[in-house]
C-alpha positions as CSV (number, residue, x, y, z in Angstrom):
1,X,-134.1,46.7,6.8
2,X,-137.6,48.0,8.2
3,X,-137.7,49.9,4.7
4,X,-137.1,47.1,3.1
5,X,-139.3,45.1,4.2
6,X,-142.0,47.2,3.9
7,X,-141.0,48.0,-0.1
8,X,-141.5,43.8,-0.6
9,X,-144.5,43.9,1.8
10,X,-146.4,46.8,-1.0
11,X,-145.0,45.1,-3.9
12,X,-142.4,47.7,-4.9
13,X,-139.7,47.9,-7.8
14,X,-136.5,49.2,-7.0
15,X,-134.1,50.6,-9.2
16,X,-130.7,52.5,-8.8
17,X,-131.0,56.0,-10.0
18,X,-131.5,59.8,-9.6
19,X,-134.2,61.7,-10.6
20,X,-133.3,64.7,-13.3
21,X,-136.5,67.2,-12.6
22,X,-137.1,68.8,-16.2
23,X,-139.8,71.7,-15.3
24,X,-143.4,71.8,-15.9
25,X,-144.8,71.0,-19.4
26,X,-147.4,73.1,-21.3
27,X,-149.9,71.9,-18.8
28,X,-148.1,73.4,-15.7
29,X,-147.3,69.7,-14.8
30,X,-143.6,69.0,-13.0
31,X,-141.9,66.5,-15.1
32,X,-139.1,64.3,-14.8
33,X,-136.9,61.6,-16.2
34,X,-134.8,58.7,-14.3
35,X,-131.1,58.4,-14.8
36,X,-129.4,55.3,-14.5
37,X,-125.8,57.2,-13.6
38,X,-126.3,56.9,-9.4
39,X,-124.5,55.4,-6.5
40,X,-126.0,53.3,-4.3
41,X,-123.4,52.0,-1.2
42,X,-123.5,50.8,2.3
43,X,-126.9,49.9,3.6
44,X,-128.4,51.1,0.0
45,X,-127.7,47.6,-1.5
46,X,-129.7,46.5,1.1
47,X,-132.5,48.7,0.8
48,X,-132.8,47.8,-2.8
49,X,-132.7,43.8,-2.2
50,X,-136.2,44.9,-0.8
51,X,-137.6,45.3,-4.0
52,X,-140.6,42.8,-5.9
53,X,-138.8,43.5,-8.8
54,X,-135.2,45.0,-8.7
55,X,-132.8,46.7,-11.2
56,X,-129.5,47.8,-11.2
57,X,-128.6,49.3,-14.8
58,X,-125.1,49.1,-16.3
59,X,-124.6,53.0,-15.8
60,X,-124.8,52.4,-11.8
61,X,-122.5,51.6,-9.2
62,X,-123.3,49.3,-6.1
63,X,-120.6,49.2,-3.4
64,X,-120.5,47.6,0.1
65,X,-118.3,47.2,2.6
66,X,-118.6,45.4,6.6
67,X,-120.7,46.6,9.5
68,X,-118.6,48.5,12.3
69,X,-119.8,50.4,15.5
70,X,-120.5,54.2,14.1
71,X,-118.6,56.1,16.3
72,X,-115.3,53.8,15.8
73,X,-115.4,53.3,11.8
74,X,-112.9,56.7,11.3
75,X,-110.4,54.7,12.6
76,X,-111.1,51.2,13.3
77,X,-107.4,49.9,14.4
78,X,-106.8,52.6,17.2
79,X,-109.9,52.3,18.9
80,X,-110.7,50.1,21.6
81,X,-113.7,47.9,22.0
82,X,-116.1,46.1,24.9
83,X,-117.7,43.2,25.5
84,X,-121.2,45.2,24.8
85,X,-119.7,45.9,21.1
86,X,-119.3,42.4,20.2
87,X,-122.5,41.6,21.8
88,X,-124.3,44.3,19.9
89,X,-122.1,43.5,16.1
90,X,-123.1,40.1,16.3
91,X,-126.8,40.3,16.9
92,X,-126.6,43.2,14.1
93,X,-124.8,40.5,12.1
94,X,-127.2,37.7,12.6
95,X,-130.1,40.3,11.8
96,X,-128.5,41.2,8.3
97,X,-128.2,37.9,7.4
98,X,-131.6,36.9,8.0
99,X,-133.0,39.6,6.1
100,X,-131.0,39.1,3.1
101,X,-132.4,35.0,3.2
102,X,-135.8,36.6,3.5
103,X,-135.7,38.8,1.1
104,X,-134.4,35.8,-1.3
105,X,-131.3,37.5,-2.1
106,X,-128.3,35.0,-2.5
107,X,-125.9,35.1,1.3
108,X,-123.2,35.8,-0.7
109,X,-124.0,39.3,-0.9
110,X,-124.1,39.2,3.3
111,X,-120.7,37.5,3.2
112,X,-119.3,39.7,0.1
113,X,-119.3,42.8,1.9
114,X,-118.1,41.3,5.6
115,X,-114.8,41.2,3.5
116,X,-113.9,44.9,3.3
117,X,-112.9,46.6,6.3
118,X,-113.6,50.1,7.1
119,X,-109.6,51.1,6.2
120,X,-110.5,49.9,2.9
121,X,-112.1,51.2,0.5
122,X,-115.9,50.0,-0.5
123,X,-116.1,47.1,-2.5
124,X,-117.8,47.4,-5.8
125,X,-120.1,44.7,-7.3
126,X,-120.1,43.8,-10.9
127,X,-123.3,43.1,-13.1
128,X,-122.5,40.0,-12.7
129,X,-122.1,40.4,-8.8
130,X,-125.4,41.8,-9.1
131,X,-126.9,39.0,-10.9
132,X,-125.4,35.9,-9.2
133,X,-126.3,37.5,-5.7
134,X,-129.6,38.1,-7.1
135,X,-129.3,42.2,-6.2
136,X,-130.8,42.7,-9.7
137,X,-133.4,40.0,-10.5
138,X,-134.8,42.0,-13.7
139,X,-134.4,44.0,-16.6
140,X,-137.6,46.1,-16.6
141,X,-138.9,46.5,-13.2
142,X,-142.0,48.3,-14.9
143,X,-143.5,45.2,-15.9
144,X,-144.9,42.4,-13.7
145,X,-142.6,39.3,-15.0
146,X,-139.6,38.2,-12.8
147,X,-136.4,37.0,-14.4
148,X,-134.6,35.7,-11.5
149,X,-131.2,34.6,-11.6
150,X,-130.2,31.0,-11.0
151,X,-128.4,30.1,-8.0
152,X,-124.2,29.9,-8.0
153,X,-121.1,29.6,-6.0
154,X,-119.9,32.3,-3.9
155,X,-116.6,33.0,-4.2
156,X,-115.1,32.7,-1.2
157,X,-111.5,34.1,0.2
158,X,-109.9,31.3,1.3
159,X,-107.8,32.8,4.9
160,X,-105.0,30.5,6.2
161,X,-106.1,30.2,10.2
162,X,-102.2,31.7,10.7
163,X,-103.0,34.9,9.5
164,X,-103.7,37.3,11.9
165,X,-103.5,41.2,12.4
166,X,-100.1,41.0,14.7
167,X,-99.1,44.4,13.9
168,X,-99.7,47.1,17.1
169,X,-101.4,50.1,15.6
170,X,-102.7,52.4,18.4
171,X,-102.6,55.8,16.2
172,X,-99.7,58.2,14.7
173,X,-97.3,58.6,17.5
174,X,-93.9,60.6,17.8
175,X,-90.6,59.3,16.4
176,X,-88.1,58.8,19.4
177,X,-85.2,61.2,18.9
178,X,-86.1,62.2,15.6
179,X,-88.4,65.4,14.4
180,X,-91.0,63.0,13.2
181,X,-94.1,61.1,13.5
182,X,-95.3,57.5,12.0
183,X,-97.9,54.8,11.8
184,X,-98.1,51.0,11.7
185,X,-101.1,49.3,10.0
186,X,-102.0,45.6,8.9
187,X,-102.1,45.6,4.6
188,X,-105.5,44.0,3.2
189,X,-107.1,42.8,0.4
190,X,-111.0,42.6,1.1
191,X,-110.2,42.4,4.7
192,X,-107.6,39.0,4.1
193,X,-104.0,39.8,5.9
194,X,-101.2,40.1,3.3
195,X,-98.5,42.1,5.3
196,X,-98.1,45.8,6.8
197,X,-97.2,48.7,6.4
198,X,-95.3,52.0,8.5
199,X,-95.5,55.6,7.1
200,X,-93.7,58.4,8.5
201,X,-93.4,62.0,7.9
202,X,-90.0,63.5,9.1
203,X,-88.0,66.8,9.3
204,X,-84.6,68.1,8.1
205,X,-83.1,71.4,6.8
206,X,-84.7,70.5,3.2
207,X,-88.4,69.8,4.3
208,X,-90.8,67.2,5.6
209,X,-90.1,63.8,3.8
210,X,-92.4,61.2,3.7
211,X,-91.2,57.5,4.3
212,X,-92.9,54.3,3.3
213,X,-91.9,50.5,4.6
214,X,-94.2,47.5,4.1
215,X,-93.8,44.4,4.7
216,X,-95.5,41.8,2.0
217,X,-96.8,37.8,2.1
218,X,-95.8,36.5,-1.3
219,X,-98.9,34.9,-3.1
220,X,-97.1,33.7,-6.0
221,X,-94.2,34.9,-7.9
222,X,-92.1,37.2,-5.9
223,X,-91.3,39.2,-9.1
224,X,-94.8,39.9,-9.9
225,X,-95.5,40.5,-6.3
226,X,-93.0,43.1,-6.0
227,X,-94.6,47.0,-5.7
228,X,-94.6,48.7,-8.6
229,X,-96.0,52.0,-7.4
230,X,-97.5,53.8,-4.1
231,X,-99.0,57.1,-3.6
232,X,-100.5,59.0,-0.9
233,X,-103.6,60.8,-1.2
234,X,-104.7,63.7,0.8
235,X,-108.0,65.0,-0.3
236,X,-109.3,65.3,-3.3
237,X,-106.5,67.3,-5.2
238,X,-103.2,66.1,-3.6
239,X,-101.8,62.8,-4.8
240,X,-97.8,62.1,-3.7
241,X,-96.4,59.4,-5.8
242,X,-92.9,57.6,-4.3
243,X,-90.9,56.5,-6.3
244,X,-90.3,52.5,-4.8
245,X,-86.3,52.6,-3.8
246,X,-86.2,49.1,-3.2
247,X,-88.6,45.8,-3.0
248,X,-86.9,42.9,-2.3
249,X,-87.2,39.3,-0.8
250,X,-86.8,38.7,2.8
251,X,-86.0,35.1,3.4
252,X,-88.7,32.3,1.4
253,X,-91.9,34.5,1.2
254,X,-91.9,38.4,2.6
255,X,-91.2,41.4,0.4
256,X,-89.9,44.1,1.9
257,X,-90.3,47.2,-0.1
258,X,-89.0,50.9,0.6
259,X,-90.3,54.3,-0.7
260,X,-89.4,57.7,0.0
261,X,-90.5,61.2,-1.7
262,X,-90.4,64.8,-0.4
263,X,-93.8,66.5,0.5
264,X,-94.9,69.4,-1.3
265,X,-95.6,72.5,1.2
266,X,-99.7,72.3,-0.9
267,X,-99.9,68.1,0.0
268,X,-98.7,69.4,4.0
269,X,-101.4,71.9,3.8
270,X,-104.2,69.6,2.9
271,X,-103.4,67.2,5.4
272,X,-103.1,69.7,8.4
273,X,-106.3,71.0,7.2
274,X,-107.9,68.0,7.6
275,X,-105.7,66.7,10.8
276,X,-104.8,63.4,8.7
277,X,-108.7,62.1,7.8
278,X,-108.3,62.4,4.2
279,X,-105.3,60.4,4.2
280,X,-105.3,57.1,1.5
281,X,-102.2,54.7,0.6
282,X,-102.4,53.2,-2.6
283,X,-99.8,50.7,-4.1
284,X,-100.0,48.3,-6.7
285,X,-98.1,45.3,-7.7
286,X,-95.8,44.1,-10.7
287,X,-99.3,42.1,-11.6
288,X,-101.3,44.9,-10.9
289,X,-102.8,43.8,-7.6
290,X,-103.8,47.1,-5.7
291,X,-104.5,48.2,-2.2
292,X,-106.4,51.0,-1.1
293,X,-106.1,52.1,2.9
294,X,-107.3,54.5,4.7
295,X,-105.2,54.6,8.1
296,X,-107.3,56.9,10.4
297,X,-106.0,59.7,12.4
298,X,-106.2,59.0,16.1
299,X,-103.1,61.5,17.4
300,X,-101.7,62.7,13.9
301,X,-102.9,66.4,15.1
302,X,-101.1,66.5,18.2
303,X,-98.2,64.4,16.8
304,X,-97.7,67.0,14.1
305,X,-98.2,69.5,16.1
306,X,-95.0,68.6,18.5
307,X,-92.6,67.4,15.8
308,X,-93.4,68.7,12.6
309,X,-94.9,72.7,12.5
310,X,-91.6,74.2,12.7
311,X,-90.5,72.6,9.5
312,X,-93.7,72.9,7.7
313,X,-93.3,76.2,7.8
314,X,-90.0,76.3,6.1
């Protein structure tokens, strides 16, 4: 925000973009040209709204997602938090949104990314996003005239007060009785409640099997709200898609949905590598609504460790 402010205080255009360096000319002069293919997330959206002048061209991708205390965002639900951390999030809160007014930037780009949650993955904005939230207020920032965007609606999530995260999450803990280990986690959609979720990983004679049960609010139709797919990612290179045994209503509006697959010895490897930080769950719905969680992993190394080495070594 400092930076910021001190881009609108010189009069500064900001753009998203990387510099491509093309070598020196005839003249021994370094050259270069701007490319419009960058990312610009987290607190970059922010540094940009700084800008006299400010661009983001079609090639670019802006994504935010909400403040959280540093040293707690690897895995928000199994952490614990003081008084001093509200204290400290609120006044951080109250800061951001007064910069964003000051900066004439529309609070819907404040309130936009207070919806995503640090299990989920960052929220991008569309051109239009950018526009309406008046991110990108022109479409040459090398020339002196503004064309600012007119003011609209946010679109706001709309959270019954009943829905609250009621599901106990305190890390990947050991299976009673069984060679296994599992986690519970609340299931979001920019940070609004629609159910949750437990994945396991346990042993037999065959292997390590992975087991998926979620729990689902229906928004609509229950047929179209039914999962269609889910995979688990570890990494970069490993995707585990589970093929969804059942997903069926439970009473007037809960889906309960059941998926189970058996893990490759690679998929294992990647995720002991990494002690359970890469680790996403992706499903999507008969309509194509998609989730995208990231569940942390607060005791997945020692829980692995005590109930499933043997077998991944089969």
């Amino acid at each position: 925000m400092t930076l910021g402010r001190l881009l609108r205080q010189l009069g500064i255009s900001t753009m998203v973009g990387h510099t491509d360096m093309l070598g020196a000319g005839a003249d021994g002069v370094m050259r270069a040209q701007l490319s419009p293919s960058a990312f610009c997330a987290s607190m970059c959206p922010f540094v940009v709204l700084g800008g006299a002048r400010r661009h983001v061209p079609a090639q670019a991708r802006v994504l935010v997602h909400q403040i959280w205390p540093r040293l707690r965002r690897e895995d928000a639900m199994a952490s614990t938090y003081s008084a001093q951390d509200f204290v400290a999030l609120q006044r951080e809160l109250g800061l951001r949104a007064r910069y964003v007014s000051e900066m004439g930037g529309d609070i819907e780009l404040f309130e936009i990314s207070l919806r995503i949650p640090p299990w989920e993955v960052m929220r991008p904005l569309s051109q239009e996003d950018l526009r309406r939230m008046k991110l990108s207020n022109s479409e040459d920032v090398f020339t002196p005239v503004l064309t600012g965007a007119a003011p609209a609606t946010a679109n706001v999530v709309d959270v019954p007060l009943n829905r609250t995260f009621n599901t106990p999450d305190r890390g990947w803990t050991i299976n009673e009785g069984t060679r296994g280990m599992s986690r519970k986690h609340p299931l979001t959609i920019e940070g609004e409640p629609i159910g949750s979720f437990e994945l396991s990983f346990t042993c037999d004679a065959q292997g390590i099997t992975a087991n998926y049960v979620e729990q689902r609010m229906v928004r609509g139709n229950a047929q179209d709200d039914r999962v269609a797919s889910i995979i688990i990612v570890s990494g970069k290179d490993f995707g585990l898609r589970m093929p969804v045994r059942t997903s069926s209503l439970e009473g007037r509006d809960a889906l309960r949905s059941v998926a189970t697959a058996r893990v490759p010895a690679g998929f294992i490897e990647a995720l002991v590598a990494s002690e359970g930080r890469s680790l996403t769950i992706g499903t999507q719905t008969m309509r194509r609504t998609r989730t995208a969680i990231r569940p942390g992993n607060t005791g997945f190394a020692e829980s692995f460790k005590r109930s499933l080495t043997d077998c991944a070594k089969q």
